[in-house]
C-alpha positions in Angstrom: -2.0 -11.3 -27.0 -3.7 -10.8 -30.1 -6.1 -8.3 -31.0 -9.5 -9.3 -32.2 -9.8 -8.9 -36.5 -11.2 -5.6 -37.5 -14.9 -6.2 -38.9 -15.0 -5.5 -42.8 -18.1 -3.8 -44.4 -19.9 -6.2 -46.0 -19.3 -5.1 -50.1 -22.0 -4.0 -52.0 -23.1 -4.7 -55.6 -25.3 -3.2 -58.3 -28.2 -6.2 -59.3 -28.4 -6.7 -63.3 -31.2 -3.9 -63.9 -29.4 -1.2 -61.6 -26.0 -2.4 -63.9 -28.6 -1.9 -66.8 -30.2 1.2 -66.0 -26.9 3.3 -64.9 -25.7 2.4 -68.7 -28.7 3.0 -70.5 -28.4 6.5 -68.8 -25.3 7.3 -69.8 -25.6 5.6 -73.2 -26.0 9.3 -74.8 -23.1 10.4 -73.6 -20.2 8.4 -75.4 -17.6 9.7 -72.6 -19.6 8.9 -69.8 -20.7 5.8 -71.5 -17.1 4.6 -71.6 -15.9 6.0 -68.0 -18.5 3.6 -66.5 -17.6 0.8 -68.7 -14.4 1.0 -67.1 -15.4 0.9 -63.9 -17.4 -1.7 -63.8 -15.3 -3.9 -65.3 -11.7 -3.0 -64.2 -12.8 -1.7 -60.6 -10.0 1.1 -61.4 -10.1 3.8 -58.8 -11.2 7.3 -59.7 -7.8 8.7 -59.3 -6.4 6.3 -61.7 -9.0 6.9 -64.3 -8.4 10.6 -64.7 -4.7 9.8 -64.9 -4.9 7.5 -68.1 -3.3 9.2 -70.8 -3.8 7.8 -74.8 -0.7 6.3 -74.8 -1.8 3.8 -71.4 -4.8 2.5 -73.6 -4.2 0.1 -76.1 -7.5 -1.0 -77.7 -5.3 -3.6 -80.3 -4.2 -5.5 -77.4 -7.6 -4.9 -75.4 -5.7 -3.9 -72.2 -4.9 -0.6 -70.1 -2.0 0.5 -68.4 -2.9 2.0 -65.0 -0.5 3.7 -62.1 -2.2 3.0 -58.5 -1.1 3.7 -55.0 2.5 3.7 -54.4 3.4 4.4 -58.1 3.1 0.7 -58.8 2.0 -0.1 -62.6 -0.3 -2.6 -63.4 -2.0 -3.9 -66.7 -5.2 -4.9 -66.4 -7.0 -6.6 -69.8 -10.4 -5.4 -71.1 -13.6 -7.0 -72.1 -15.2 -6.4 -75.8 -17.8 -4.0 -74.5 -15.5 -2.0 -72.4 -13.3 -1.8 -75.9 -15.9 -0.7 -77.9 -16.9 2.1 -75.5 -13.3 3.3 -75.7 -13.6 2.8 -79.0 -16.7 5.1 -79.5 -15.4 7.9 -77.5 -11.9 8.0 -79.2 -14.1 8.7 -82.8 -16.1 11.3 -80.5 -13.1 12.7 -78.3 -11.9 15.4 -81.2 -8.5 17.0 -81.4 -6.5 18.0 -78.5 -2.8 18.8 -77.7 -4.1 17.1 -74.1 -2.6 13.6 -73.9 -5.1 12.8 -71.1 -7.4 10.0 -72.5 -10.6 11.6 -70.8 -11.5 14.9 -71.7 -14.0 17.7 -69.8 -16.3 20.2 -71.7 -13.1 22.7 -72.7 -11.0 20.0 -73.7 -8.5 19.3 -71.0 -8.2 16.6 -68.7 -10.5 15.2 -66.0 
């Protein structure tokens, strides 16, 4: 006997002025700005954002390399906005011996 299908929670998504509005916050803040570009166009989990080290974004071929669960590496291509958000923070991000492509406040990783 089979058991009945779990029931999935319906999925929710952000209407064109909430998209708007959460950028248009973070707009001042070129890191920020760029961390939610990501999101919202590559659905990347948290985890795997604040693992992305320089050499896993490559803003020539407009794609990033990301490791997810189970180690597994995928590639996933970016759009023209999320690229020029990366592209902003990287002329922001300043010098560090940290490798990790997001920095915090004291400039080390996420």
């Amino acid at each position: 006997m089979r058991s009945p299908k779990k029931e999935r929670k319906a999925q929710t998504y952000l209407r064109p002025e909430e998209y708007a509005k959460l950028l248009s916050t973070a707009g001042a803040n070129p890191r920020d700005f760029a961390i939610l570009q990501l999101f919202m166009q590559t659905g990347i989990r948290v985890s795997e954002l604040v693992h992305l080290t320089l050499q896993d974004v490559d803003l020539v071929n407009k794609v990033i390399k990301v490791a997810g669960k189970g180690s597994k590496e995928r590639t996933i291509p970016l759009e023209k906005k999320a690229v020029l958000a990366l592209t902003n923070y990287l002329s922001v991000r300043g010098e560090s011996l940290d490798q990790t492509f997001f920095l915090n406040y004291t400039g080390t990783g996420l």
